[in-house]
C-alpha positions as CSV (number, residue, x, y, z in Angstrom):
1,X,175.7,150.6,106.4
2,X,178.0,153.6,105.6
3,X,175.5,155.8,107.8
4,X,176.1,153.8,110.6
5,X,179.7,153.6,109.8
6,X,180.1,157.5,110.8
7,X,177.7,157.7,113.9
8,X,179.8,159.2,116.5
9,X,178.3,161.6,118.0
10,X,175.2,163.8,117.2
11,X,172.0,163.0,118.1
12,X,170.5,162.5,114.6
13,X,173.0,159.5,113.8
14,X,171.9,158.1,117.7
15,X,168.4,158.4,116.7
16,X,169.0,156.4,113.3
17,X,171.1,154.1,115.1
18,X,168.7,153.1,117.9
19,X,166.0,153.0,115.1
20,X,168.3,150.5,113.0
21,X,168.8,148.1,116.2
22,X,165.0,148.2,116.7
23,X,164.7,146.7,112.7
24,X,167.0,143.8,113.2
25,X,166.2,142.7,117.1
26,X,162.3,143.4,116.4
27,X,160.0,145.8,118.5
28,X,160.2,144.6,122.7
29,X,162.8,142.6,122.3
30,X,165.4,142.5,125.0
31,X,168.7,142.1,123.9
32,X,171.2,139.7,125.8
33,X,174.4,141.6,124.6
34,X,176.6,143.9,125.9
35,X,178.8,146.1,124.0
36,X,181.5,146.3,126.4
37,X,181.7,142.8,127.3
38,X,181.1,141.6,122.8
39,X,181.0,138.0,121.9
40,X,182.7,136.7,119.2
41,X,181.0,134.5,116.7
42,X,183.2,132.0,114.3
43,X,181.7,131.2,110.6
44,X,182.6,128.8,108.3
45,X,181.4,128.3,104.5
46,X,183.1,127.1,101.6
47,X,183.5,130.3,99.4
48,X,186.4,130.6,97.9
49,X,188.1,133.6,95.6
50,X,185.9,136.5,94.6
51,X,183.0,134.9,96.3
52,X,185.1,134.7,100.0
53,X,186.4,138.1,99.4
54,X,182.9,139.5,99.0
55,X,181.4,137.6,102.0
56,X,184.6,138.9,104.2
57,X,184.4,142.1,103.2
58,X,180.6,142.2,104.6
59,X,181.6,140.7,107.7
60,X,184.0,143.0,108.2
61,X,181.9,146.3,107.8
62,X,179.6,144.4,110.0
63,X,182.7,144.4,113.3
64,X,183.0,147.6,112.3
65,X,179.6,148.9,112.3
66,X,176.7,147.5,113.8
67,X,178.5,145.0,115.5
68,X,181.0,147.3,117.0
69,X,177.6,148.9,118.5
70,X,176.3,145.7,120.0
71,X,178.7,143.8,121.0
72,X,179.4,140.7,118.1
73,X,182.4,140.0,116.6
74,X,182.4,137.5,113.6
75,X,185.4,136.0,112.0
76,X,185.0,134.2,109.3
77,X,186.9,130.8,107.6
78,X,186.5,129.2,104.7
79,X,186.7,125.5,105.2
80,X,187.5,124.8,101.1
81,X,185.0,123.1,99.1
82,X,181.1,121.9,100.4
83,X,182.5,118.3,100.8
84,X,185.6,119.7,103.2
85,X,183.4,122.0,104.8
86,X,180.9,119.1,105.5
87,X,183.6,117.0,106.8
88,X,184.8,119.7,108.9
89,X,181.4,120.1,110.8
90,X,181.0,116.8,111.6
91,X,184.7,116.1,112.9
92,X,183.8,119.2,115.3
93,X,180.4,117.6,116.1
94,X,181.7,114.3,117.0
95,X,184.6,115.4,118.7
96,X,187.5,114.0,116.7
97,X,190.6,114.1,118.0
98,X,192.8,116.9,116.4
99,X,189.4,118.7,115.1
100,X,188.2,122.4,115.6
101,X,185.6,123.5,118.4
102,X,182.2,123.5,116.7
103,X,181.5,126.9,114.8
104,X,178.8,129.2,115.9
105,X,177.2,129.6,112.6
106,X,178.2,127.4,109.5
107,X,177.2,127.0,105.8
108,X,174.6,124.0,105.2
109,X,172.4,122.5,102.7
110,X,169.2,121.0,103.9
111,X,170.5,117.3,103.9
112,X,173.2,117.8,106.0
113,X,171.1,120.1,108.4
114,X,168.7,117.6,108.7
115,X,171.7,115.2,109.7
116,X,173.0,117.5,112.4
117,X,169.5,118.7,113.8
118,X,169.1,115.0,114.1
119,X,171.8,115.0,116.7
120,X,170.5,117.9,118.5
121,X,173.4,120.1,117.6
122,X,171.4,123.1,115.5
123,X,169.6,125.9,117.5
124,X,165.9,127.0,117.0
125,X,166.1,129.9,115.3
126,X,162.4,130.3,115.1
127,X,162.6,131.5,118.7
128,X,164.9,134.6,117.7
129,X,162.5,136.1,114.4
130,X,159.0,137.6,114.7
131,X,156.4,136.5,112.0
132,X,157.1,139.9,110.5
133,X,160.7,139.1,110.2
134,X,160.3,135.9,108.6
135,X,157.2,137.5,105.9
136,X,160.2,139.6,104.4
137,X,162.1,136.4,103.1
138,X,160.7,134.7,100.4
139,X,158.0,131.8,102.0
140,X,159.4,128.7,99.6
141,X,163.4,129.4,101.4
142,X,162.3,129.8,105.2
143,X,159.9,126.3,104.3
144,X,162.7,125.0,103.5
145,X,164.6,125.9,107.1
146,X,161.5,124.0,108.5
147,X,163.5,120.9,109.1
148,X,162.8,120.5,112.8
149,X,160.2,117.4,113.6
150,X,158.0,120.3,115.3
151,X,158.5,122.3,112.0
152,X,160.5,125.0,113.5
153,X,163.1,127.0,111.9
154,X,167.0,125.3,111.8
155,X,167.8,127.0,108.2
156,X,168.8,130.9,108.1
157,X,168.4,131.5,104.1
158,X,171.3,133.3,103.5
159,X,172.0,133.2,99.6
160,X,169.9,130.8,97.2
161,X,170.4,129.7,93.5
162,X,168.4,128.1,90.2
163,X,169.4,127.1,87.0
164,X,169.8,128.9,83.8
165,X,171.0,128.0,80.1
166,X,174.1,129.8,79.2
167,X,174.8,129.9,75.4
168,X,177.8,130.3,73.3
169,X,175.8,132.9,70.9
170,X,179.4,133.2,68.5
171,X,179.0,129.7,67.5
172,X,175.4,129.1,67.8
173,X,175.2,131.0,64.8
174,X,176.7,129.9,62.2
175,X,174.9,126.0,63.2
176,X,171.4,128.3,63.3
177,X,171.9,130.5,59.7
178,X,172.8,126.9,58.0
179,X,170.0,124.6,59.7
180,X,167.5,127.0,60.7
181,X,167.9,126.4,64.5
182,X,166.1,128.8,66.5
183,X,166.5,129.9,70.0
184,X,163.1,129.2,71.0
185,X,164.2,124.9,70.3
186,X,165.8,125.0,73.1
187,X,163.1,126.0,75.4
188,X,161.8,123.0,76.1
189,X,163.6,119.5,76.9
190,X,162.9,118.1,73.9
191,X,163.8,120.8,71.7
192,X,167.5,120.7,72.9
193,X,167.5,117.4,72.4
194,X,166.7,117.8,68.6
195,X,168.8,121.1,68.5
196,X,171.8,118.7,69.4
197,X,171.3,116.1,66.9
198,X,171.1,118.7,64.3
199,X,174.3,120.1,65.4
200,X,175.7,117.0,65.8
201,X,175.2,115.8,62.6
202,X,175.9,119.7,60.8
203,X,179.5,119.7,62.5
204,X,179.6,115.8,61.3
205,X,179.0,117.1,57.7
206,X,181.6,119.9,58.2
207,X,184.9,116.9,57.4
208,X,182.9,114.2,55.3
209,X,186.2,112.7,54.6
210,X,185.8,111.6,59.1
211,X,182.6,109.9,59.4
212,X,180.8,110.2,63.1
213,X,182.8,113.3,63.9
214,X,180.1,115.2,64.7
215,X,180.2,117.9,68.1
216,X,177.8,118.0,71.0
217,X,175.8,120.8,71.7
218,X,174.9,120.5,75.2
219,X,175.5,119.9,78.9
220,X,174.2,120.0,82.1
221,X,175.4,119.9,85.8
222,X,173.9,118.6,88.5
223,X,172.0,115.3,87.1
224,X,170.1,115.1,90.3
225,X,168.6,118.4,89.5
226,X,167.2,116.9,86.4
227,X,165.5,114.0,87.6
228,X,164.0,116.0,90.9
229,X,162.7,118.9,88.3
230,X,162.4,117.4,85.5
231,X,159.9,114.7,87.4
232,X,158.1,117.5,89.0
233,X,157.8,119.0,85.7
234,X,155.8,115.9,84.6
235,X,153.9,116.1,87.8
236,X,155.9,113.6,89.9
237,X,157.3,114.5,93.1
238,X,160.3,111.8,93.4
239,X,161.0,112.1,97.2
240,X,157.6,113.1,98.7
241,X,158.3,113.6,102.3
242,X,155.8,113.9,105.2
243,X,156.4,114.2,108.6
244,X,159.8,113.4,108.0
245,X,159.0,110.0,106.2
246,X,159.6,109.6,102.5
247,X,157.4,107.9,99.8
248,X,159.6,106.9,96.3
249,X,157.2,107.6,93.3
250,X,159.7,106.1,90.4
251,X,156.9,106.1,87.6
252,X,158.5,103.8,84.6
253,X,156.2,106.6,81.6
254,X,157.8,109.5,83.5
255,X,161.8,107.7,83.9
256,X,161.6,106.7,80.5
257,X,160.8,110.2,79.4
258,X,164.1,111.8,81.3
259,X,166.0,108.9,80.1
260,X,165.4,109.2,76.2
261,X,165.9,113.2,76.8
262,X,169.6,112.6,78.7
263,X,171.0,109.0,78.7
264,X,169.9,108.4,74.7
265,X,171.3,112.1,73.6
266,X,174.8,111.7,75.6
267,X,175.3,108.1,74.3
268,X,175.0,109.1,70.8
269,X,176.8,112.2,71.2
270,X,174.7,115.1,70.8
271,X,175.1,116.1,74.7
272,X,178.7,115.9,76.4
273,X,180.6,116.4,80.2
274,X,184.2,116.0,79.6
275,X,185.7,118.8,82.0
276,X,184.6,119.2,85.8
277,X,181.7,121.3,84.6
278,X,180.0,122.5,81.5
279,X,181.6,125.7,81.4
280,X,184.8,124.0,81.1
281,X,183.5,122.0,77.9
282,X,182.0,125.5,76.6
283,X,186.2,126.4,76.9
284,X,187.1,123.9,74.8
285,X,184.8,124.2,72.5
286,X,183.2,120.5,73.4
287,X,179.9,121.9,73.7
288,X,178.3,125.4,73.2
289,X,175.1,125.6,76.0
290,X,174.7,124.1,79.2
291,X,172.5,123.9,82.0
292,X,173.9,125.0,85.3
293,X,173.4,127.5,88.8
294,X,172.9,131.3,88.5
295,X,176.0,131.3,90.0
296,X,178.1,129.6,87.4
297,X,177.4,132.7,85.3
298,X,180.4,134.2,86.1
299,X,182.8,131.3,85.0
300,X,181.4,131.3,81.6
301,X,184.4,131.8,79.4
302,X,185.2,134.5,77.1
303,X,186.9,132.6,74.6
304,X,187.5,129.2,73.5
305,X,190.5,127.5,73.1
306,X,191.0,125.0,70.7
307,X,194.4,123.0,70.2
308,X,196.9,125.2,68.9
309,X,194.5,128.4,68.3
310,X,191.4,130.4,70.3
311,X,188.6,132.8,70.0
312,X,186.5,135.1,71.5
313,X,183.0,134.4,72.1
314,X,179.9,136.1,73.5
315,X,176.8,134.7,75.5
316,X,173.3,134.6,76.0
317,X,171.1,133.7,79.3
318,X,168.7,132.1,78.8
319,X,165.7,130.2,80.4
320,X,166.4,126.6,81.6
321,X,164.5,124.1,79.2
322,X,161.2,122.8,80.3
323,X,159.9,119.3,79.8
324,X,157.8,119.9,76.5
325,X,153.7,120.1,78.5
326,X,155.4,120.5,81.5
327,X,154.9,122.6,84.4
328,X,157.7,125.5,84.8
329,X,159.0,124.3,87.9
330,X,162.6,125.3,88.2
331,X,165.5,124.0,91.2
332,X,165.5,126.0,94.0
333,X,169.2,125.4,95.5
334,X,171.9,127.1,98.3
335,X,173.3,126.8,101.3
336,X,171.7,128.4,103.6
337,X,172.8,129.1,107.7
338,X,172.8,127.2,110.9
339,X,173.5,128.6,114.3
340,X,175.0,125.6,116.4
341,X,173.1,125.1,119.7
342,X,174.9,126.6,123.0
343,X,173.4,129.3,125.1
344,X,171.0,132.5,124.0
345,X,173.6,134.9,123.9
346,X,175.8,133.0,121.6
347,X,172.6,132.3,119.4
348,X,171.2,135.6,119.4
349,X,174.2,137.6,118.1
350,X,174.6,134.5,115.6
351,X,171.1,135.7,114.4
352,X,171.4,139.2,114.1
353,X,174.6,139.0,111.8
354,X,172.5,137.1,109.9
355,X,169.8,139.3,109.5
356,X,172.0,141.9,109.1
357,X,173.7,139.9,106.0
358,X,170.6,139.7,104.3
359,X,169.3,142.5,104.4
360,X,168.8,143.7,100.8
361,X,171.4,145.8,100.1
362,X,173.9,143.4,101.9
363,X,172.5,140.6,100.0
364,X,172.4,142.0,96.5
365,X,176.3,143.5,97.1
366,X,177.3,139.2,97.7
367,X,174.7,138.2,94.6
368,X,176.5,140.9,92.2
369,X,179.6,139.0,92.9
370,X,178.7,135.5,93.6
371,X,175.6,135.1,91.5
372,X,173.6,134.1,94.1
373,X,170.4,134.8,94.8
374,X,169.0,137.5,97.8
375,X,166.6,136.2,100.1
376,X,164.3,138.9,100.7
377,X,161.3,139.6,98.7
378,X,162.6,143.5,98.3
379,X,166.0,142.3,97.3
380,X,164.3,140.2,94.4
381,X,163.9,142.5,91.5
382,X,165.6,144.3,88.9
383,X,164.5,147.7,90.4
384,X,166.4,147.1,93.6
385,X,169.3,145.5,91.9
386,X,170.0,148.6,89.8
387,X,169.6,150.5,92.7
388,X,172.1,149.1,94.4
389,X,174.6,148.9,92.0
390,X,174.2,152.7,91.6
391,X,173.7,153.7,95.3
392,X,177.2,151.2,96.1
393,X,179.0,152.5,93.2
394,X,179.3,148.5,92.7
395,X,181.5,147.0,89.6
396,X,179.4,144.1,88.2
397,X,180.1,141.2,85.7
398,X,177.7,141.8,83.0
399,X,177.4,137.7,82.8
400,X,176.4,137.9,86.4
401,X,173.7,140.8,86.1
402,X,172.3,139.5,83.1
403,X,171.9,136.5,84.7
404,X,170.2,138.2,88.3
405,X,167.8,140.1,85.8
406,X,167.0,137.3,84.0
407,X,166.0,135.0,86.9
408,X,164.1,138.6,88.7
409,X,162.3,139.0,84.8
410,X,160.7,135.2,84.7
411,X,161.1,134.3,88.8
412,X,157.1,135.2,89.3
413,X,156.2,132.6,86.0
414,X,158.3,129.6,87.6
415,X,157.3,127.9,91.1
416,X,160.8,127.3,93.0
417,X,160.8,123.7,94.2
418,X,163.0,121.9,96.3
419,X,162.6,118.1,97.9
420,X,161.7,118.6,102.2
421,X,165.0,116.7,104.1
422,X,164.4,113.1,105.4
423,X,166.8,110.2,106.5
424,X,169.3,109.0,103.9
425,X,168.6,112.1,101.4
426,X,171.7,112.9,101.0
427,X,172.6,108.9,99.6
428,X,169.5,109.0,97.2
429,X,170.6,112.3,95.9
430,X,173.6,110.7,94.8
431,X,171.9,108.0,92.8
432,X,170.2,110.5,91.1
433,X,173.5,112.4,90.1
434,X,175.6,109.3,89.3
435,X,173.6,106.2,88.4
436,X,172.4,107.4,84.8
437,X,175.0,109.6,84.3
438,X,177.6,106.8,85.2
439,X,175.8,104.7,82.8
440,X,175.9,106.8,79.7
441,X,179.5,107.4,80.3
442,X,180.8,104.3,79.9
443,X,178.3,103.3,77.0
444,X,179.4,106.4,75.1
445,X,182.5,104.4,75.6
446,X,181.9,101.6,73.6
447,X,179.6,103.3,71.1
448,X,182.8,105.1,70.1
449,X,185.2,101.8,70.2
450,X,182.9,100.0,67.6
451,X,182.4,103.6,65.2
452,X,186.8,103.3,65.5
453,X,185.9,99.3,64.4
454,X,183.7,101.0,61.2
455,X,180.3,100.8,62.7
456,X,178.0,104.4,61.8
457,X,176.4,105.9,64.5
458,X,173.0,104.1,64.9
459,X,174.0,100.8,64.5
460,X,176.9,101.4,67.4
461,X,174.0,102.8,69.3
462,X,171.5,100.6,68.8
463,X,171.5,97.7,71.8
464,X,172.2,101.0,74.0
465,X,168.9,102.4,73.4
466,X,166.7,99.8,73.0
467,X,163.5,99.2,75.0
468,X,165.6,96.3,76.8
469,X,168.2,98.5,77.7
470,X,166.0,100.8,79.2
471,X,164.6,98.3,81.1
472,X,167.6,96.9,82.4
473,X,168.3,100.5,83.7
474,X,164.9,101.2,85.1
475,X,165.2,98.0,87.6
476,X,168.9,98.5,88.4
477,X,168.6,102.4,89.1
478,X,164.9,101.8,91.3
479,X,167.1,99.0,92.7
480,X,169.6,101.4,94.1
481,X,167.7,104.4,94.6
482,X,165.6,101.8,97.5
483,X,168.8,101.1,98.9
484,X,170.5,104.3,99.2
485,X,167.0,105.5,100.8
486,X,167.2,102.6,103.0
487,X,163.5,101.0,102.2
């Protein structure tokens, strides 16, 4: 990028820069633009702070260097969060009065893709990338573009995520030198789930003059996550989607499984959510792990901040558990691109400012600072990641590189997995992340009313997490996971 920067006028820096345009239009390719008459292309995502600064600051060495040269312009907005951004789009779609004019490229994830492309409103981007283009991405993130009826390409993988475990290591280790906890416990599913009863019932033991006192260890975001891995760990696939149809596979051996591992741990206590996300309850000291994206690395705190006093704390990455037997599937998650439908000049330049984007050393520069993922098979190791932090002279959270090299280290031992798109996905998604999670909440609620009435722990549990209570779950969430789906 800085080599095409200075091309002015020797013919060494021509040479490279007709070779460069040959790499991102493809060999034969006959370009539609015109760098005296340049189009300009409007973006909108939802990154905010660090994350939009990064992603402007690319598209702005982009106007002033290859797209200076052939003719695209991009400005970029950010429309707030995914829910604003999603709103946003489809005011502009439908033509709402007072909305903006459909963007030319905007930030998606696959369910609301499928939504739009339903409408006709996404271009074919297959029509604008060779089959060499596409093998230098990696094959599960262009699959997942595939959302077209005809399977062509509507997703441009731009930046991509998974889960990790991030640890508060300070206070871990006190709880592991008393109890003999180890780090490899929470590994699997299960072994968390004992980990936080033990701590549970250590910090309980801490003020025996408070009974049922004790502290949860753990947390996890996205809920839906868990049930669409944590099924395909036990070698369910939840939403199984062909040709566009969906078959529900709602096992009761596999559900109960996920429930006894999340509903029975955060009714008792030993897993919490309290703030907006984990790494808020990590703050406060409510919990000390979580389960969460790569790329909420980088809002792991540094201290924790108790009423009245605080302390520093350090951190460990670490693997995402795994259903004890279970296969190591992990979430593959992220916005990827769309190019709205107009005319091929519009859609072309939308494409190459894509391609440019991810190109690997574009793409690791936004995952340093956003956690992300890159896209490309090149970009995804620790080789080219140290690379590029030395060659860019780059300033990286050491959170948010220990977390890149720890996904590069283990990414070949886990198969990435993510549901295919169908009709209604985005309302079964949401039973997923609110049903159970719903539930637990507000039984936590009166498991903590009768232990303020005197009752201990188990007994306030106890009609919670009964076979009949699971039962009563099982039909009401299979109940409402049919009816979001629309079946």
């Amino acid at each position: 990028m800085k080599i095409l920067g200075s091309i002015r006028k020797t013919v060494c820096l021509a040479c490279l820069a007709v070779f460069f345009s040959l790499f991102l239009t493809g060999c034969g390719d006959q370009s539609p633009l015109d760098p005296k008459n340049p189009v300009s292309l409007t973006v909108w995502h939802y990154y905010n702070g660090s994350q939009q600064a990064a992603f402007d600051a690319l598209v702005e060495e982009f106007n002033d260097t290859v797209g200076q040269d052939r003719g695209i312009y991009v400005e970029s907005y950010s429309q707030g969060s995914v829910s604003d951004l999603e709103t946003a789009v489809r005011d502009a779609i439908s033509g709402k009065v007072g909305a903006d004019a459909i963007p030319d490229i905007f930030s998606s994830y696959a369910d609301t893709a499928y939504e739009i492309e339903t409408v006709g409103a996404l271009a074919d981007l297959s029509v604008y990338l060779g089959q060499e283009e596409l093998d230098r991405y990696v094959d599960s993130y262009i699959e997942e573009g595939r959302i077209a009826d005809d399977g062509s390409l509507r997703i441009f993988p731009t930046a991509k995520s998974t889960e990790i475990m991030m640890l508060n290591r300070t206070d871990w280790e006190p709880f592991a030198q008393a109890t003999g906890a180890s780090l490899e416990d929470l590994s699997t599913i299960e072994g968390v789930a004992a980990a936080a009863q033990a701590y549970y019932e250590w910090t309980d033991s801490l003020t025996p003059d408070v009974p049922e006192d004790g502290k949860a260890l753990y947390g996890r975001d996205a809920v839906a996550n868990y049930f669409i891995i944590g099924m395909q760990q036990l070698g369910v696939e939840i939403f199984q989607v062909e040709n566009g149809k969906m078959s529900l596979h709602t096992p009761k051996e596999e559900l109960r499984r996920l429930w006894e591992n999340y509903y029975v741990p955060m009714v008792k206590g030993y897993f919490g959510a309290y703030g907006s996300f984990r790494s808020d309850d990590v703050k406060t000291g409510d919990i000390l792990a979580y389960t969460g994206s790569t790329a909420s690395a980088m809002y792991f705190p540094d201290q924790v901040e108790l009423d009245g006093s605080s302390h520093a704390i350090d951190y460990l990455v670490l693997p995402a558990p795994v259903f004890k037997g279970g296969r190591n599937f992990a979430v593959q998650q992220g916005a990827g691109m769309v190019v709205s439908k107009s005319d091929e000049r519009r859609e072309y330049a939308a494409v190459e400012f894509l391609k440019w984007f991810t190109l690997a050393e574009n793409n690791l520069r936004f995952g340093c600072v956003s956690g992300y993922l890159p896209v490309t098979k090149e970009a995804n190791s620790v080789q080219k990641l140290e690379q590029v932090i030395s060659d860019q002279g780059l300033s990286v959270s050491p959170k948010t590189q220990d977390c890149l090299t720890s996904i590069f280290n283990s990414i070949e031992d886990m198969t990435l997995y993510t549901n295919k798109s169908f009709q209604n996905g985005s309302a079964a998604r949401k039973v997923l992340e609110y049903h159970l999670a719903d539930q637990a909440a507000a039984d936590r609620a009166e498991v903590l009313a009768s232990i303020a009435q005197g009752a201990g722990l188990e007994e306030a549990a106890a009609p919670y997490v009964s076979d009949a209570s699971f039962e009563a779950w099982y039909n009401s969430f299979c109940g409402a996971l049919n009816a979001a789906a629309g079946r």
